[in-house]
C-alpha positions as CSV (number, residue, x, y, z in Angstrom):
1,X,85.8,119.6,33.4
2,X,88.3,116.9,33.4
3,X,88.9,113.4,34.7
4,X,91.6,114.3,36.9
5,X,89.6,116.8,38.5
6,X,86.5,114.5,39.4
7,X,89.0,112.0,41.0
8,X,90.8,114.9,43.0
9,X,86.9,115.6,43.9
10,X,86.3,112.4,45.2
11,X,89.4,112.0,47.3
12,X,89.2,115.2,49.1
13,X,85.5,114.3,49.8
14,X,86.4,111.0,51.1
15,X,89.7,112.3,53.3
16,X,87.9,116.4,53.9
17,X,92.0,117.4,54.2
18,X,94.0,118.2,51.4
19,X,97.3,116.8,52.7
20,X,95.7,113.3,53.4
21,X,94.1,113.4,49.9
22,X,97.5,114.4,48.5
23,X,98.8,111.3,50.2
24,X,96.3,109.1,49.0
25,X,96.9,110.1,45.2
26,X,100.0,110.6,45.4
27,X,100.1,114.3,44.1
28,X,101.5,117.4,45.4
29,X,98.9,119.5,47.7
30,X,99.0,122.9,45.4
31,X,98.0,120.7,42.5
32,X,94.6,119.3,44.4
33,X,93.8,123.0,45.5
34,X,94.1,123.9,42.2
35,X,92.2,121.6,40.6
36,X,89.4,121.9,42.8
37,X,89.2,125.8,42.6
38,X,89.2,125.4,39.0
39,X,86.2,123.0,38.7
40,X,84.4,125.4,41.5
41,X,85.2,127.9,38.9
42,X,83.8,126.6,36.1
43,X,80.3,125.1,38.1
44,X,79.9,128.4,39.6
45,X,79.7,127.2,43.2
46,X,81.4,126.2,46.0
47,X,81.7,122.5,46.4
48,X,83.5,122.7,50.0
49,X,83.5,124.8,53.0
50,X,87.2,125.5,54.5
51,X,87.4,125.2,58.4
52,X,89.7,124.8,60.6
53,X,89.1,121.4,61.0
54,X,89.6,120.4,57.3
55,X,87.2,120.2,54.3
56,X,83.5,119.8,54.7
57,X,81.3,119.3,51.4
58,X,78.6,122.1,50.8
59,X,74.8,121.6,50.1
60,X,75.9,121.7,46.2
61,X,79.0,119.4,46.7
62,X,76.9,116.6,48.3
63,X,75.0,116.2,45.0
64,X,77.7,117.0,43.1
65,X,79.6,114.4,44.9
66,X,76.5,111.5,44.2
67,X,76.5,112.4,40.2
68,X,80.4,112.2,40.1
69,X,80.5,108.7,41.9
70,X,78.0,107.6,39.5
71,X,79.9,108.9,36.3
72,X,83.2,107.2,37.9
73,X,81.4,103.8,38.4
74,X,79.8,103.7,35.2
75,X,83.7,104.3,33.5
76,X,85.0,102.1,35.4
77,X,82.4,99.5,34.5
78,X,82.6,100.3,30.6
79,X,86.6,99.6,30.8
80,X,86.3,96.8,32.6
81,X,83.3,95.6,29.8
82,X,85.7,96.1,27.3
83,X,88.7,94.4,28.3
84,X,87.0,91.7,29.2
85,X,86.0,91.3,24.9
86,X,89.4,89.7,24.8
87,X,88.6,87.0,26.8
88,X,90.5,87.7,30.4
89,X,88.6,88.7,33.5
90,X,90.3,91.3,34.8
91,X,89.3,94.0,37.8
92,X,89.9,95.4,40.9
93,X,88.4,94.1,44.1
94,X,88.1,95.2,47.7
95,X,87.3,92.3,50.1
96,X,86.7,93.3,53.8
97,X,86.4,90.4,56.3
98,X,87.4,90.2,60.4
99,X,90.8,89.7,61.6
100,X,89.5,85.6,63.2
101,X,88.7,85.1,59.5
102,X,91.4,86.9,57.5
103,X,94.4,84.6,58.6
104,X,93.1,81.4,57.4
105,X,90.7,82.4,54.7
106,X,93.1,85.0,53.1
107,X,96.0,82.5,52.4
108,X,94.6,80.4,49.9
109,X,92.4,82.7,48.5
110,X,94.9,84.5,47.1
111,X,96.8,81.3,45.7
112,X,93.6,80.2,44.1
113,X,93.1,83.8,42.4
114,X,97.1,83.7,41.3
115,X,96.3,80.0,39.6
116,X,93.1,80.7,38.1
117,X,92.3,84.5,37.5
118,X,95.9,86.3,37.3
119,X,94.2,89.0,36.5
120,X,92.0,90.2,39.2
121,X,93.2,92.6,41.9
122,X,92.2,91.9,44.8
123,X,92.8,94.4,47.9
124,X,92.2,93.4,51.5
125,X,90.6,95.2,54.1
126,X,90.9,93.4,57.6
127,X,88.2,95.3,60.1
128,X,86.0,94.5,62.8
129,X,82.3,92.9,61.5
130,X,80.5,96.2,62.6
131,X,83.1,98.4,60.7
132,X,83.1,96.0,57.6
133,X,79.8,95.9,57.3
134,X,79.5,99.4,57.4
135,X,82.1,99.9,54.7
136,X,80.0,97.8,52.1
137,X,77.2,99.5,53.0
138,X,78.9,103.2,51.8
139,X,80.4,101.4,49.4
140,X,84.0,101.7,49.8
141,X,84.8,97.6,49.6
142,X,82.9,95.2,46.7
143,X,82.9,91.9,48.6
144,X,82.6,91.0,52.3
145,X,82.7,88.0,55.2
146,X,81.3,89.6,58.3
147,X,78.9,88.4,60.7
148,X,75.0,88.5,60.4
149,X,73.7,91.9,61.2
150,X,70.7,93.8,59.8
151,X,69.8,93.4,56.6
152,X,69.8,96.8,54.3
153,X,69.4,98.1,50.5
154,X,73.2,98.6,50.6
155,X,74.5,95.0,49.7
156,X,73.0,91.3,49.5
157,X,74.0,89.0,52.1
158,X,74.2,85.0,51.9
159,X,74.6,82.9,55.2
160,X,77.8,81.2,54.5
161,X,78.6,79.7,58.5
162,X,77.2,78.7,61.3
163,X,80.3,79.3,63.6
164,X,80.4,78.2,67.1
165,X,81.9,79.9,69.7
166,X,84.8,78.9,72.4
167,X,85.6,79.8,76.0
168,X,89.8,79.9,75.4
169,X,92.4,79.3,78.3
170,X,95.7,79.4,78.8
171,X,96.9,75.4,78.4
172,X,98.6,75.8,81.7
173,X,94.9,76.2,83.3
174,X,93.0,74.2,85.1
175,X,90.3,73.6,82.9
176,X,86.0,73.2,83.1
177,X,85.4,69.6,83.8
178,X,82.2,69.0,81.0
179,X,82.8,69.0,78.0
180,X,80.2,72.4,77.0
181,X,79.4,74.8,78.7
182,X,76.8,77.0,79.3
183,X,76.1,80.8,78.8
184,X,75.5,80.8,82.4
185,X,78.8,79.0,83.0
186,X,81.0,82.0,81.4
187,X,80.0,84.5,84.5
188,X,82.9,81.7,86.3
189,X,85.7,83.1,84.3
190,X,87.8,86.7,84.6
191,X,87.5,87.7,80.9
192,X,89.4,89.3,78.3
193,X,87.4,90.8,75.8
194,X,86.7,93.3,73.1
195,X,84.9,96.4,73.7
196,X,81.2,97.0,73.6
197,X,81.3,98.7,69.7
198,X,82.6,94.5,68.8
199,X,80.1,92.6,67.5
200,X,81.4,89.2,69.6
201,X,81.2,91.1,72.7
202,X,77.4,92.9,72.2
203,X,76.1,89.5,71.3
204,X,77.9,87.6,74.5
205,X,76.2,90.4,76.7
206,X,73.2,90.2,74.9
207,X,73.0,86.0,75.5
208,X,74.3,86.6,79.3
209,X,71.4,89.1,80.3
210,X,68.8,86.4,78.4
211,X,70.1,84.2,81.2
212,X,70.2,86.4,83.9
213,X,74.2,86.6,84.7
214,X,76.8,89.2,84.5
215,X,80.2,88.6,82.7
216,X,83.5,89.5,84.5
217,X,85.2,91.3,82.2
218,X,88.8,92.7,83.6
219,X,90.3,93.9,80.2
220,X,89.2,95.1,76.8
221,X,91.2,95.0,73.9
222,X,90.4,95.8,70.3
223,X,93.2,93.8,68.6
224,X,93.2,89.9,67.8
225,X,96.5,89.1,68.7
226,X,97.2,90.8,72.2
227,X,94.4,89.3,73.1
228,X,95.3,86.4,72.6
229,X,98.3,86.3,74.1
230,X,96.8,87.7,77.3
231,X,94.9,84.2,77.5
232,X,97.6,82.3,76.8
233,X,99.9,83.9,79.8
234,X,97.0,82.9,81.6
235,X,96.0,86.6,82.1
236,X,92.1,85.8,81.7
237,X,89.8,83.5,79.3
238,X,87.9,84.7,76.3
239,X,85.1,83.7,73.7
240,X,86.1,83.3,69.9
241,X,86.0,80.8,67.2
242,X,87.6,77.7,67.1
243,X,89.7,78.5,63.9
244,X,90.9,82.1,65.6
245,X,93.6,80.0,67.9
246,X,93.4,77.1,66.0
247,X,97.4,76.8,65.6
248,X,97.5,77.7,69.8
249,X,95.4,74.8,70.5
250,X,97.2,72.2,68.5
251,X,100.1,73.3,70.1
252,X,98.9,73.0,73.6
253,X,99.3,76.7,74.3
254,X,95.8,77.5,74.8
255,X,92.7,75.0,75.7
256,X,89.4,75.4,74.1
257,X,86.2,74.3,75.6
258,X,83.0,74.5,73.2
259,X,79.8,76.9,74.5
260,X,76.6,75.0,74.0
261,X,75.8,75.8,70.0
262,X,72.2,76.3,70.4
263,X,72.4,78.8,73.3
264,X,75.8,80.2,71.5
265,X,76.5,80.6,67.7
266,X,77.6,83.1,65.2
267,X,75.9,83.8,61.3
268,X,78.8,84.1,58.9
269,X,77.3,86.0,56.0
270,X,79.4,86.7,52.1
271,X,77.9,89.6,51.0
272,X,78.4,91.9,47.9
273,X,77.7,95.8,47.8
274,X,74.7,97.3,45.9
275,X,76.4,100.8,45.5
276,X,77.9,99.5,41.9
277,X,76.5,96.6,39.4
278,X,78.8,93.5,40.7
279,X,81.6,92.6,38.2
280,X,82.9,89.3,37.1
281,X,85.4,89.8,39.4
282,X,83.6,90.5,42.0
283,X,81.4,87.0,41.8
284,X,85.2,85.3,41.4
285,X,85.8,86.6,44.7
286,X,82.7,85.7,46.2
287,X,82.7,82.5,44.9
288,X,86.1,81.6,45.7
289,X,85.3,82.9,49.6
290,X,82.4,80.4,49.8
291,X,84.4,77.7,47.9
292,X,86.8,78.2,50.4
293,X,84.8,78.5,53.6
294,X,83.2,75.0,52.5
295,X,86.1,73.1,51.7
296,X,87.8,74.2,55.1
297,X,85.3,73.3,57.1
298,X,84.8,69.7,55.6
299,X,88.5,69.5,55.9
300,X,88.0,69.8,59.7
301,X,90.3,72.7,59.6
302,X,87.2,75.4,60.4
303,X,84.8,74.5,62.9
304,X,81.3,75.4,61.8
305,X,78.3,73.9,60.0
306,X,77.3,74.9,56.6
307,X,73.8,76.1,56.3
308,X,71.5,73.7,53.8
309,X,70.7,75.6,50.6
């Protein structure tokens, strides 16, 4: 049994197709078939069915597939132990955060890692809160921003935010006369909004029936920025964080109007994955994220309130 094999193992479990696991390793297609036939070989099983459909894992490649994950971590860990004797904290790291927090989080995150830890890798993952909380929770990203959901044995969660939430315009609209509104006042506006498997839009629907009113919505998009172009032609209003169009709203482009906090708010949480012991890395990243997060916000430049400690 060799290394290369258990890593050929892995991939095709993760993409169950050969070609997209070829893709992902960067290796011809004969040489993953091979490879795998050779380890079924030598186990005496079969670790995947073949369908038409692609490659599913049997009974005895699911357990397989636990074990090998294990022995893959626990390498990984003892290398990264080791280099670290010399003195330099080095590592790879998957951060997975939404696309209203990637743009201005991202940025000088990645400066401060360049300036003070060269040597960790960090790879982004921009997804929506559900789907990034989902990927720590199978373990396929290390570190994560995402907002508050239920807690689970998969990762440990911190609230980092409490973010509050917007009704956004078009600049060239006429705009609410108070200064907050209301959940109740939102059922006034045609809305543009993302679908029902968002996070933002099961909690505004959630807050709405609590109130007794409907929302209008008249469009659904699951991507940041046609969205937000669609309120700024004046298309329809939406709900997001301040610091999602902050850039729009200096420059006049869009108007944002502030929903009453305490009827209206979002739980940014900084969470870390349980699947794997966390690295050094891993807590640079973290801590960087929250360092970040804190400073921006007493900067004025991210509109939220920091939870006390």
């Amino acid at each position: 049994m060799e290394m290369r094999q258990l890593h050929y193992f892995v991939a095709l479990a993760e993409e169950s197709s050969v070609s997209r696991a070829a893709v992902k390793l960067s290796v011809a297609q004969p040489a993953i078939s091979r490879q795998i036939r050779m380890l079924e070989e030598e186990l005496g099983v079969t670790l995947f069915h073949r369908t038409g459909r692609g490659m599913k894992l049997t009974s005895a490649g699911s357990f397989f597939e636990g074990r090998v994950r294990q022995i893959l971590n626990d390498l990984g860990e003892l290398e990264h132990d080791v280099r670290q004797l010399k003195g330099v904290i080095e590592g790879k790291v998957t951060l997975g955060l939404p696309p209203t927090e990637s743009h201005i989080l991202v940025p000088p995150l990645l400066r401060a890692l360049r300036a003070s830890h060269p040597g960790v890798d960090l790879r982004i993952v921009e997804a929506f809160s559900g789907d990034v909380s989902e990927l720590l929770t199978t373990g396929h990203i290390d570190v994560a921003l995402f907002y508050k959901a239920p807690r689970t044995k998969h990762y440990v969660a911190d609230e980092l935010l409490h973010e509050s939430l917007y009704l956004l315009q078009s600049g060239a609209s006429s705009q609410p006369e108070q200064e907050t509104l209301s959940i109740a006042d939102l059922a006034d506006w045609p809305m543009v909004l993302p679908s029902r498997r968002h996070g933002l839009r099961a909690l505004l629907e959630q807050m709405c029936n609590d109130v007794g009113v409907d929302l209008n919505v008249e469009y659904e998009i699951d991507s940041l920025m046609p969205l937000v172009r669609m309120v700024e032609d004046g298309t329809a209003a939406t709900v997001l964080p301040y610091n999602a169009v902050q850039r729009e709203i200096e420059e006049g482009r869009i108007v944002a109007t502030q929903i009453d906090p305490l009827q209206l708010r979002r739980v940014l949480v900084l969470a870390t994955t349980t699947h794997h012991p966390v690295r050094t890395a891993m807590r640079i990243v973290a801590q960087l994220c929250s360092d970040i997060v804190r400073d921006l916000v007493a900067d004025g430049k991210w509109q939220g309130i920091i939870p006390k400690t």
